[in-house]
C-alpha positions in Angstrom: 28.9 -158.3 174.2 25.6 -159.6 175.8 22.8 -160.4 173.2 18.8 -160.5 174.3 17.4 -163.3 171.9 13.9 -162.4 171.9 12.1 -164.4 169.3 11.3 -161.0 167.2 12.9 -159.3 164.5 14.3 -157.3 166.7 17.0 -157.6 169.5 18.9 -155.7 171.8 23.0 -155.4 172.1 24.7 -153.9 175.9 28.0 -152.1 175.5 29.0 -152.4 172.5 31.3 -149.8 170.4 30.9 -148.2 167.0 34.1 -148.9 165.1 33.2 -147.6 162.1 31.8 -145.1 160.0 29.3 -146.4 156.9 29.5 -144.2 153.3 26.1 -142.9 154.5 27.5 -141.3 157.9 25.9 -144.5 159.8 27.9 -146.0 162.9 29.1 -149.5 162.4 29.0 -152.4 165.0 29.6 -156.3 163.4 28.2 -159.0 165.6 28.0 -162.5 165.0 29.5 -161.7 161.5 27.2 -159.1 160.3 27.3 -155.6 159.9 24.8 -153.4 162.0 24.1 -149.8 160.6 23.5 -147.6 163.3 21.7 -144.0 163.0 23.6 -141.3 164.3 25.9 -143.6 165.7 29.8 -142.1 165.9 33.2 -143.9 165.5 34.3 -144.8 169.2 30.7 -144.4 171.1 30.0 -147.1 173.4 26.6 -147.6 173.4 23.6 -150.0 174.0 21.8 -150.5 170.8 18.4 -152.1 169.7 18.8 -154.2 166.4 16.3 -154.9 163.6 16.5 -158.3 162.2 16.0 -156.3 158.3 18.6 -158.5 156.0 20.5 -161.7 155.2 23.5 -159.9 155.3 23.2 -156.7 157.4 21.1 -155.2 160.1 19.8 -151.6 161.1 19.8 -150.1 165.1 19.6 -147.2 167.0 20.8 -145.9 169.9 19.1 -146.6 173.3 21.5 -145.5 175.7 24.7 -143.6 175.4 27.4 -145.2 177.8 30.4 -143.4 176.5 30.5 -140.3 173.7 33.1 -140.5 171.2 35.5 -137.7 171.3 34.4 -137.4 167.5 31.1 -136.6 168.6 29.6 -133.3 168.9 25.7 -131.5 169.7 24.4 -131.0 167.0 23.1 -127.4 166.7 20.1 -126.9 164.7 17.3 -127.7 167.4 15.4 -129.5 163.8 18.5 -131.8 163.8 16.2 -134.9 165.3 13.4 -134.8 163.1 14.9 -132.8 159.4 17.7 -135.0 158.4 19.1 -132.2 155.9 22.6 -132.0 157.8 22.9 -136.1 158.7 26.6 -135.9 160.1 26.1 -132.6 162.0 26.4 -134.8 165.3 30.0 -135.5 164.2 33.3 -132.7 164.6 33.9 -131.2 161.2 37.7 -132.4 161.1 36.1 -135.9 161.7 33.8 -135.4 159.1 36.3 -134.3 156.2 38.7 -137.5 157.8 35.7 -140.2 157.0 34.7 -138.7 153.7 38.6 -138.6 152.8 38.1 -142.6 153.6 34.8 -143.1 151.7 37.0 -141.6 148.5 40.0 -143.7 149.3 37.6 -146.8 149.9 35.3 -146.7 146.7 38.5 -146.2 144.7 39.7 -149.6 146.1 37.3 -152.0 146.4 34.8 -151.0 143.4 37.4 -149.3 141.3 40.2 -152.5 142.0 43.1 -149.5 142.4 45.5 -150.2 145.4 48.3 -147.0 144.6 46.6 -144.3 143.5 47.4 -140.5 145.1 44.5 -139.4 146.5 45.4 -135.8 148.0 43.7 -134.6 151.4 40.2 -133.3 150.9 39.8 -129.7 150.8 37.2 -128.5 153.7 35.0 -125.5 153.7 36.1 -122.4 155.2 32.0 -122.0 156.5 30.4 -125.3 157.5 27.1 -123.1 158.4 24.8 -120.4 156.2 27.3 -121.8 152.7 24.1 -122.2 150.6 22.4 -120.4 148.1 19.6 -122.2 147.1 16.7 -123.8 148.8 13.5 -125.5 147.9 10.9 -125.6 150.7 8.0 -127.9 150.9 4.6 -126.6 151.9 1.6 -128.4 153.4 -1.1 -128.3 155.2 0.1 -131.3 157.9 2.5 -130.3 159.2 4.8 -133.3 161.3 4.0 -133.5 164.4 5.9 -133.9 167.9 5.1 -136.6 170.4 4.5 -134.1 172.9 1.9 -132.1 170.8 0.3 -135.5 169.7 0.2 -136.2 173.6 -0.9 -132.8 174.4 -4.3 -133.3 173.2 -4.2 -129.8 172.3 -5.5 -128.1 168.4 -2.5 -127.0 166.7 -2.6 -125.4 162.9 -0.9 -128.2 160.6 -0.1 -125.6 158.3 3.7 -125.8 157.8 6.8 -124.8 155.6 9.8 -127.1 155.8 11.5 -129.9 154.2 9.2 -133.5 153.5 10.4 -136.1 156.0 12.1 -139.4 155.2 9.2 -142.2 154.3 6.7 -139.6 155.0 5.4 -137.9 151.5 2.7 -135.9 152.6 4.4 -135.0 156.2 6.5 -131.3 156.4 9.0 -130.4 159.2 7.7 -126.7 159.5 11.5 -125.3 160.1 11.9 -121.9 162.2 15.4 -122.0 161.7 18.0 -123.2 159.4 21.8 -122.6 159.0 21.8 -123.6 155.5 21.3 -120.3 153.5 22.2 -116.7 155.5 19.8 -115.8 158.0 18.0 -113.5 155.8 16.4 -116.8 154.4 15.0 -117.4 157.8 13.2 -114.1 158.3 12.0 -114.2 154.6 10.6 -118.1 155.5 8.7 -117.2 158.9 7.3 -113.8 157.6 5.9 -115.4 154.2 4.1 -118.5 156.7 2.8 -115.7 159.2 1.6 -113.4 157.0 0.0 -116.6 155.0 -1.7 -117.6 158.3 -3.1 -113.6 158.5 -4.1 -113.8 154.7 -5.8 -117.2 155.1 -4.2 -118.4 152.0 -4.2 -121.9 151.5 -1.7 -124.4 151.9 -1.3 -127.8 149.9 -2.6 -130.6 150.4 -0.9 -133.7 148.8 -3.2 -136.3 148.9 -6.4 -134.2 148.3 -5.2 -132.1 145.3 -5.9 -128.9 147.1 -4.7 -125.4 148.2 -2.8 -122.7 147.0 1.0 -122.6 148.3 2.3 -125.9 147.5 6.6 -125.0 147.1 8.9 -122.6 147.5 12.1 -121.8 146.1 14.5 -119.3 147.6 17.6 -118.0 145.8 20.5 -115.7 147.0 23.9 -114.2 145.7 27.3 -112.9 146.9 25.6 -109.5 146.5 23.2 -110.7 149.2 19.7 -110.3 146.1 17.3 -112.8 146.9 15.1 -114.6 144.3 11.9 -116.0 145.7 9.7 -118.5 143.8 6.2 -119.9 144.5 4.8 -122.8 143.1 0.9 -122.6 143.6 -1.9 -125.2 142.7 -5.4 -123.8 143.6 -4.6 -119.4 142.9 -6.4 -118.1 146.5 -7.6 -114.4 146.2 -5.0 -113.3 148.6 -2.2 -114.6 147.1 -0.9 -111.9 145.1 -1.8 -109.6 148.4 1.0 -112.0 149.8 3.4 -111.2 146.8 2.8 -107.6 147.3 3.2 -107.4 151.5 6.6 -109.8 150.6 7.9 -107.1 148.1 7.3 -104.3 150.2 9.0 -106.0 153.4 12.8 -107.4 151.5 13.9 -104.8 149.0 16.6 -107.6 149.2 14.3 -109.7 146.8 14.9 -108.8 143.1 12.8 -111.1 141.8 9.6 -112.6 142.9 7.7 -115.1 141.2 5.0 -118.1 140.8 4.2 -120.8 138.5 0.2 -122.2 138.6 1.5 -126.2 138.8 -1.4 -128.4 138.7 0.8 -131.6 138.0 1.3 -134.2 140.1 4.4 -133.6 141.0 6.6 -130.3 141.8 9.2 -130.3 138.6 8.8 -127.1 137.3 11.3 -127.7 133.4 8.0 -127.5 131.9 6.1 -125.0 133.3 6.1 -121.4 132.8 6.7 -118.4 135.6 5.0 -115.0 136.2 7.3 -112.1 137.4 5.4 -110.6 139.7 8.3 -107.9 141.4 11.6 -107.6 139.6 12.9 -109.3 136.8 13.0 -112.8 136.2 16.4 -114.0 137.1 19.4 -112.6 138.9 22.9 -113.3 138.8 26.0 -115.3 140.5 29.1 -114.3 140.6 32.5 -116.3 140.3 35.8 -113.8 140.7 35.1 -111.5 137.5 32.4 -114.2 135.7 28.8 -113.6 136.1 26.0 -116.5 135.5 22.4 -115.8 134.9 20.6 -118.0 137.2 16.4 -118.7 136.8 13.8 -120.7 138.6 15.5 -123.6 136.5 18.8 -123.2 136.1 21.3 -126.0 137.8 24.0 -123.5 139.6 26.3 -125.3 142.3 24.6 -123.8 145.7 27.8 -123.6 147.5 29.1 -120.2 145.9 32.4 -120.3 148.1 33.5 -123.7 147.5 32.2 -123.7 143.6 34.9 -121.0 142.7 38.0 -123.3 144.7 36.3 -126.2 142.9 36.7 -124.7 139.9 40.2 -122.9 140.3 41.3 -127.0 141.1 40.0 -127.8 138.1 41.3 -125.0 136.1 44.7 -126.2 137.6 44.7 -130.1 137.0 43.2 -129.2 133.7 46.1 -126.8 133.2 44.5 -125.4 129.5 47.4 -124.0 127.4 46.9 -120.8 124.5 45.0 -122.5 121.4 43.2 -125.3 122.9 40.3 -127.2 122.1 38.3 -127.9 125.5 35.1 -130.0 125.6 32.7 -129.4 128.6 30.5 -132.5 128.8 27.4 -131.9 131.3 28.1 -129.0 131.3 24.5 -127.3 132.5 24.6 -123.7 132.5 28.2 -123.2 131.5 29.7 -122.8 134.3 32.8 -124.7 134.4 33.9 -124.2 130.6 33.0 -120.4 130.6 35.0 -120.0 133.8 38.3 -121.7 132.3 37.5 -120.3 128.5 40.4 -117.6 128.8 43.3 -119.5 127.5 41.0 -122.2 124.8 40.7 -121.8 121.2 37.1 -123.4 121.8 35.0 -124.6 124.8 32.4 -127.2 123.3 29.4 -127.9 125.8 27.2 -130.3 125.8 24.3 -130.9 127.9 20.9 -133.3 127.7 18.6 -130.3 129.4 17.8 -127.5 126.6 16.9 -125.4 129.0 20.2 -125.8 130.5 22.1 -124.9 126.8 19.8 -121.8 126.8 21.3 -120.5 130.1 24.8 -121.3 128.8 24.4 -119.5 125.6 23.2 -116.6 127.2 25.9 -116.6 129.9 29.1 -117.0 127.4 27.5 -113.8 125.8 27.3 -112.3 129.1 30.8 -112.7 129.7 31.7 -112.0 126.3 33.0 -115.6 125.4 32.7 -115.7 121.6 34.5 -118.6 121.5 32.2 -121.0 123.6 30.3 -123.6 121.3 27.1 -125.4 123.1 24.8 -128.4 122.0 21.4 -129.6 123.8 21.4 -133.5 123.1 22.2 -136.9 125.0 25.8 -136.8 125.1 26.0 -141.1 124.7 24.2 -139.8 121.2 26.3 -136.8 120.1 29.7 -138.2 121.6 30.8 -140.1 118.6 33.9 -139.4 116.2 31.8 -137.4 113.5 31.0 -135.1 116.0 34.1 -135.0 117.1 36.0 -134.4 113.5 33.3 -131.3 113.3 33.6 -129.8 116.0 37.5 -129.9 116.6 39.6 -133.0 118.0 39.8 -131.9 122.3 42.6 -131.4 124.0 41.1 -131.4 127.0 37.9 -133.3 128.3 36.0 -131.5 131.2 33.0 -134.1 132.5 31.1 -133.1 134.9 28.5 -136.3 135.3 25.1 -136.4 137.3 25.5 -139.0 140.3 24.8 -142.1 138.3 27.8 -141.3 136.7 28.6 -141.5 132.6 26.7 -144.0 130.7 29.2 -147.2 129.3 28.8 -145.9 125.8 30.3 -142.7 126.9 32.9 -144.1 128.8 33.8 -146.1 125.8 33.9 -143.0 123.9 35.8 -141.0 126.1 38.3 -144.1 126.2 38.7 -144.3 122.9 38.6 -140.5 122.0 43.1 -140.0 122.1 42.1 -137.2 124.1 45.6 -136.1 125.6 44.0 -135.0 129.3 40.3 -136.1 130.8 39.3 -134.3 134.3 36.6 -135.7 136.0 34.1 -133.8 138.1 32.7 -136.2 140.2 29.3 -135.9 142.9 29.4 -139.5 144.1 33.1 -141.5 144.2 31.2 -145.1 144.5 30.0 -144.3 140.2 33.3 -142.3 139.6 35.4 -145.2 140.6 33.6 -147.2 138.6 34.0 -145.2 135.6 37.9 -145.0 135.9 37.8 -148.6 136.4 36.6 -148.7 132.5 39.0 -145.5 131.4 42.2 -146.9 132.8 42.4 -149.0 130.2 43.7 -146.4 128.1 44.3 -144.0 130.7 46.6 -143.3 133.2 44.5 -141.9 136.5 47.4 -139.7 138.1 45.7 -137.9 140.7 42.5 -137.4 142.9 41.3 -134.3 144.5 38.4 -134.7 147.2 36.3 -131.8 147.9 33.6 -131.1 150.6 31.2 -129.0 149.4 28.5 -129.7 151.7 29.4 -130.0 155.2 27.0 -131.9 157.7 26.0 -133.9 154.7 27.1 -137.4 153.0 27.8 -135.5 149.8 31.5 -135.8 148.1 32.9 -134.0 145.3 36.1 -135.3 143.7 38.1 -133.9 140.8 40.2 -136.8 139.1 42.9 -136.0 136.7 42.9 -138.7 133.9 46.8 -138.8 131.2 46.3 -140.8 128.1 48.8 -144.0 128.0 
């Protein structure tokens, strides 16, 4: 390994191999007893590699040359792969991919959770690594990112573009053409609303100015292939509702359409209100024979496919016998406890978003689940043992935290509630691991399921099943 000591903060490294894979899909090299974290680096490349001098303990490079590919690397396919940054590990083969996320699990679970013997089954891989979404928020603006070769062009180019904001660049959009998230219908809807924009002269938003009409754009779909399309809008342009109306007339796929007027600084739309311009204003997902009413604000996992295996693992480690009490703690819309409330007495929800406990409400009494029980509050607040005593001891705890993971005090609680059987729905193993560090005190942690619901991605799901001692 031949090192170029350039008195910089950076430095350059000749044929050198990845050995490694990083828990954020980054190729490892160590050198001189630090790590380097290289982008888009794969497990077995050899490589020449320019280093930034970034940390005491760790450094960042990037590939300058490619010597040798991995054979667990792959071209990526999405020509936006370079610049977007939505599918990170799209460069590496799927059966690699599902091997080094079964490896972050295993290695979270060891070194911060401190467990050497745990059984951590094989991770369960997506049928469809491509078009598995349904649900995307677009970014518009009008400045658009920009190539080298267009910078270097000289030429005029309209900076009006709809896309995704790009890492460290807030006020920058990758105007996408074409994305294998969502089915391709989401593509045609995309490009026709940004060239029948440009034909409209509506505006576009501009984030530093404060100005311009279309500003986001959310886009919604469902096994039965209806669309949902929302526009956030800042400055109303005369044409916009012209838009709306050549939109409606062009995808009788789109059930609902409809836009919020968000003059905020920022794009969180909990407190504003929408306008249903075509349609109603929600539409439905379906899991098996359950239906979910999903709005502009509802939390719904956006991988329809994998959420129902998810969710029939989780039925099956939870294993919810005639009679039983079942607590669903974050349990947003309902999905989870609503899905599995055949067999229980009682499905008690509780969830910090009251929006979130409307949506449930509503969707027990869709599915005509009179015996499902929900409660808008911090669950560290309502999680104590009066709450408990009124509302039925559990026999089963379903908690489904947001990637932080549980606060201590609820950890505590759960630890100390003699529930008989805890599941834990988990979105990030590093927190998770850290939580069952705290339950097995009173808790035996007999299993761990991982799950990959988003392919090309860092993301994890685990499902961890939890026996009282």
């Amino acid at each position: 390994m031949e090192r170029n000591l350039a008195k910089t903060k950076f430095y350059e490294l000749q044929n050198v191999t990845i050995e490694d894979f990083s828990s954020e899909g980054k190729g490892i090299v160590k050198n001189d007893g630090k790590v380097i974290f290289v982008e888009g680096g794969v497990a077995g490349d050899v490589v020449s590699i320019q280093v930034k001098k970034n940390h005491k303990s760790f450094e960042t490079g990037k590939i300058l040359k490619m010597i040798s590919p991995s054979d667990k690397r792959q071209e990526p396919y999405c020509k936006h792969y370079n610049q977007c940054g939505g599918c990170k590990t799209q460069h590496i083969t799927y059966p690699n991919q599902l091997k080094w996320k079964q490896d972050v699990v295993k290695n979270a679970i060891e070194r911060i959770g401190g467990f050497t013997d745990l059984n951590i089954l094989s991770i369960l891989g997506c049928e469809h690594t491509e078009y598995y979404r349904n649900k995307l928020d677009y970014a518009v603006s009008n400045k658009r990112w920009l190539s080298f070769e267009e910078i270097n062009s000289e030429k005029t180019f309209n900076r009006n573009g709809i896309g995704f904001h790009l890492a460290g660049m807030f006020d920058k959009v990758l105007d996408v053409h074409e994305c294998f998230h969502m089915p391709v219908l989401n593509n045609t809807i995309r490009n026709f609303i940004r060239d029948t924009a440009f034909e409209l002269e509506v505006s576009f938003y501009d984030i530093v100015a404060k100005t311009g009409c279309l500003r986001n754009i959310l886009v919604r779909n469902n096994v039965k292939n209806e669309w949902m399309i929302c526009f956030q809008v800042y400055d109303l342009d005369d044409n916009f509702l012209t838009l709306l109306e050549k939109i409606k007339n062009q995808f009788p796929q789109i059930i609902s359409l409809q836009y919020t007027n968000n003059r905020k600084a920022n794009d969180t739309v909990y407190d504003q209100e929408f306008h249903v311009f075509h349609g109603q204003d929600f539409i439905y997902e379906y899991l098996k024979e359950k239906k979910f009413r999903i709005t502009p604000k509802s939390f719904f996992q956006t991988n329809t496919e994998q959420c129902i295996r998810l969710y029939d693992l989780v039925g099956e480690i939870a294993d919810i016998k005639e009679g039983q009490v079942v607590y669903d703690l974050y349990c947003g819309v309902g999905s989870i406890g609503i899905y599995l409330a055949d067999k229980a007495k009682k499905v008690v929800g509780i969830e910090l978003v009251e929006e979130a406990i409307v949506d449930a409400r509503m969707n027990a009494k869709i599915n005509g689940m009179e015996n499902c029980d929900y409660h808008a509050a911090d669950i560290k607040d309502i999680f104590k043992s009066e709450f408990i005593a009124k509302a039925g001891a559990p026999d089963v705890i379903i908690t489904d935290p947001p990637r932080a993971g549980m606060h201590p005090d609820v950890v505590h609680e759960l630890s100390q509630s003699g529930c008989q059987k805890i599941v834990y729905v988990s979105c990030n193993p590093q927190t998770m691991a850290n939580d069952l560090k705290a339950l097995a005190i009173n808790y035996h942690i007999k299993r761990i399921q991982p799950v990959d619901m988003f392919p090309h991605t860092i993301h994890i799901e685990c499902i961890a099943l939890l026996e009282k001692k």
